[in-house]
N, C-alpha and C positions, 0 to 999 in steps of 0.2 A: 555480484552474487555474494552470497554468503560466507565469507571463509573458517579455517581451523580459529575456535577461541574466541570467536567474533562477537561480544558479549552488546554490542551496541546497535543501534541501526545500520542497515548498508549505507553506502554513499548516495546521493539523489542523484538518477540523471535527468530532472524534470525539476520544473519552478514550483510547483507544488509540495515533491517531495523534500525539496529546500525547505519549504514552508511547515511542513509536521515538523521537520529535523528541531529548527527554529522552536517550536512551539512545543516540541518535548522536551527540549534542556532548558525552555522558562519553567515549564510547572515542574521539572525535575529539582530546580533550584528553591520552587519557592517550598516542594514538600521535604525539601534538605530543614532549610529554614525552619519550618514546623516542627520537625523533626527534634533538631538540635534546642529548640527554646520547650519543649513540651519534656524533655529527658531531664535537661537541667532545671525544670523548677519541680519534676516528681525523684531527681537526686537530693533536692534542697529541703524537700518536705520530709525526706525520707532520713535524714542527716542532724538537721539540725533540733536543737531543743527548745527553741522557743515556742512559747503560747501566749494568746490572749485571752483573759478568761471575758473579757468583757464585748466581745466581738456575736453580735450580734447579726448581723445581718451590712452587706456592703452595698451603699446604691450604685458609686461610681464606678466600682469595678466589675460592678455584674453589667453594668455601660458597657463596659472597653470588650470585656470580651464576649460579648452580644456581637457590636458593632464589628469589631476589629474582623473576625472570619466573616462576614458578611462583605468589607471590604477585598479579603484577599480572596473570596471565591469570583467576584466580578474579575478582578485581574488573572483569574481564570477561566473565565465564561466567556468576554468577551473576545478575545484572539480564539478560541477555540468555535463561537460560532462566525467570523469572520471566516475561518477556514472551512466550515460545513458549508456555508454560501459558494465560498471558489471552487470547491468541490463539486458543487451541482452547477456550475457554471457550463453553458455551454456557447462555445466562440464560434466564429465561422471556419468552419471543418475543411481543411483540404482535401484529404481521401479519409471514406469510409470505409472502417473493415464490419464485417460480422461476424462473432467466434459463435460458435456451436457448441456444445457438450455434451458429449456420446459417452457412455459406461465403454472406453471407459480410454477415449483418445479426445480431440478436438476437429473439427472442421472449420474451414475459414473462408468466407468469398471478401472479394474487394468490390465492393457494388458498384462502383464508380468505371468498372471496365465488362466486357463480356466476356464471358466462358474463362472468369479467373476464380477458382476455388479449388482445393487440397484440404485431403487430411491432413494428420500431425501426429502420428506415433512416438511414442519413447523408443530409441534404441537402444535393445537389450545387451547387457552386458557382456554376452560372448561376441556378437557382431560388432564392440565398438572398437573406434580406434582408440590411438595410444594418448594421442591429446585429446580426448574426447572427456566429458564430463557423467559419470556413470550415476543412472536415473535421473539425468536432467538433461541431455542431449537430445535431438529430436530427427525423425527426417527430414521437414519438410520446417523451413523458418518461417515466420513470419516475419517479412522485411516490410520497413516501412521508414519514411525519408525522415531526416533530424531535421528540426526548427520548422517545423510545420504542425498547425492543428491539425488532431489526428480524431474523429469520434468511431467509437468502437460501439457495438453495437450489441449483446449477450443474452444469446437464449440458448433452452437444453432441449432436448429429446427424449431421453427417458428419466432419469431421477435430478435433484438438485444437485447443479456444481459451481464454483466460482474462479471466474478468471484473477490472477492474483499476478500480477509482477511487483515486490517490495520496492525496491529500485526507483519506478516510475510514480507509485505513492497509489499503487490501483489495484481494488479489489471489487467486483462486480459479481454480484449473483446469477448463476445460471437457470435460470425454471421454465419447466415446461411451458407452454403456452403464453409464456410473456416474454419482451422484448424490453432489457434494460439496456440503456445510454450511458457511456460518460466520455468525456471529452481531456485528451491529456497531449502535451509535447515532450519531444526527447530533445535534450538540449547538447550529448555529443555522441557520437560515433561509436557503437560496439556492439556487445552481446548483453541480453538482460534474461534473466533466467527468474521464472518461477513457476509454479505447483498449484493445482485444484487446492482449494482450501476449505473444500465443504465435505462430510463423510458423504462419499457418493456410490459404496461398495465396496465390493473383494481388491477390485485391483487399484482403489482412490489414491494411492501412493505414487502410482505408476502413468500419470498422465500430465507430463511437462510442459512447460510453456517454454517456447526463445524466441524472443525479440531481435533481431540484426537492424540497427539502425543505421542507414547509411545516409551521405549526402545525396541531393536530387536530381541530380544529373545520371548517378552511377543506380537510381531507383526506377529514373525513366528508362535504363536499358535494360534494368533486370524484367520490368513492364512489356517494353517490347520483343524481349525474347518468352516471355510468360505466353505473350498472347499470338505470339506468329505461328 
């Protein structure tokens, strides 16, 4: 989750979200790059007193820097739609969930078992406890096993909302009448915390996401006590 001052990405707990992490410190670097060579030659121009009066027109250099951003936007394109592909990838899924989005909570079934579905309210700040996380704690977790394909499933009920966990590298639009897919694994153990990320009303602040990812042994008994 997020913490005090945290000016950077969260940590991945997913191979994907490895993968942005990855692919934002390259283009962070190469628009450092840009940066620093586009300052130092408008300090140079801006400084120095030389002139040519004979300088007419340059063919080579109007080459280089033609070419040259043409080069470094590919060394941007290309790893960036390499990741839009692994993005829409989908593997073979071990358990399917479906999340919901109600104005202004969440619902969740596990399709793969019967009679397994729960809301998901925020708990408000006078009800919570002392360890508890205030406007991001929830009643009802969504648990789901680590190192397993997980595909989630996201549609809404009354206005647009988006499933978001930063963490896992996932953000899914909620809309009525339609049914988006995306496919993600959790690669350790813990709590992943995130928030609707679409304006979805009065209370859009107020409706959290947590994630408890455990191993699959201690998934299968939270299963069998879910469903007995």
């Amino acid at each position: 989750m997020a913490t005090w001052a945290n000016l950077g990405l969260q940590d991945s707990s997913s191979p994907l979200m490895e993968q942005l992490n990855f692919f934002h410190d390259h283009t962070l670097l190469i628009l450092t790059m840009i940066t620093i060579l586009v300052g130092y030659i408008m300090g140079m121009l801006m400084f120095n007193k030389f002139t040519n009066r004979f300088l007419l027109h340059g063919q080579t250099i109007e080459i280089i820097w033609t070419v040259l951003p043409a080069i470094i936007l590919m060394f941007i394109a290309f790893p960036s739609l390499r990741l839009l592909y692994l993005m829409d990838e989908i593997n073979t899924p071990s358990i399917t969930l479906k999340s919901i989005g109600h104005q202004w909570y969440w619902s969740y079934e596990y399709s793969d078992f019967l009679n397994l579905e729960f809301d998901s309210y925020m708990i408000p700040t006078n009800e919570l406890e002392l360890n508890g996380f205030r406007l991001l704690d929830v009643d009802n977790r969504v648990v789901l096993p680590m190192n397993n394909q997980i595909r989630i499933l996201v549609t809404a009920t009354d206005v647009l909302h988006s499933w978001t966990v930063p963490s896992l590298g996932v953000k899914v639009d909620a809309t009525p009448g339609r049914l988006n897919q995306l496919n993600f694994l959790i690669n350790r153990p813990g709590l992943f915390f995130g928030q609707c990320s679409e304006i979805c009303g009065a209370n859009h602040s107020f409706m959290p996401i947590v994630i408890e990812s455990i191993p699959m042994n201690f998934f299968i008994k939270w299963i069998t006590s879910m469903t007995n």
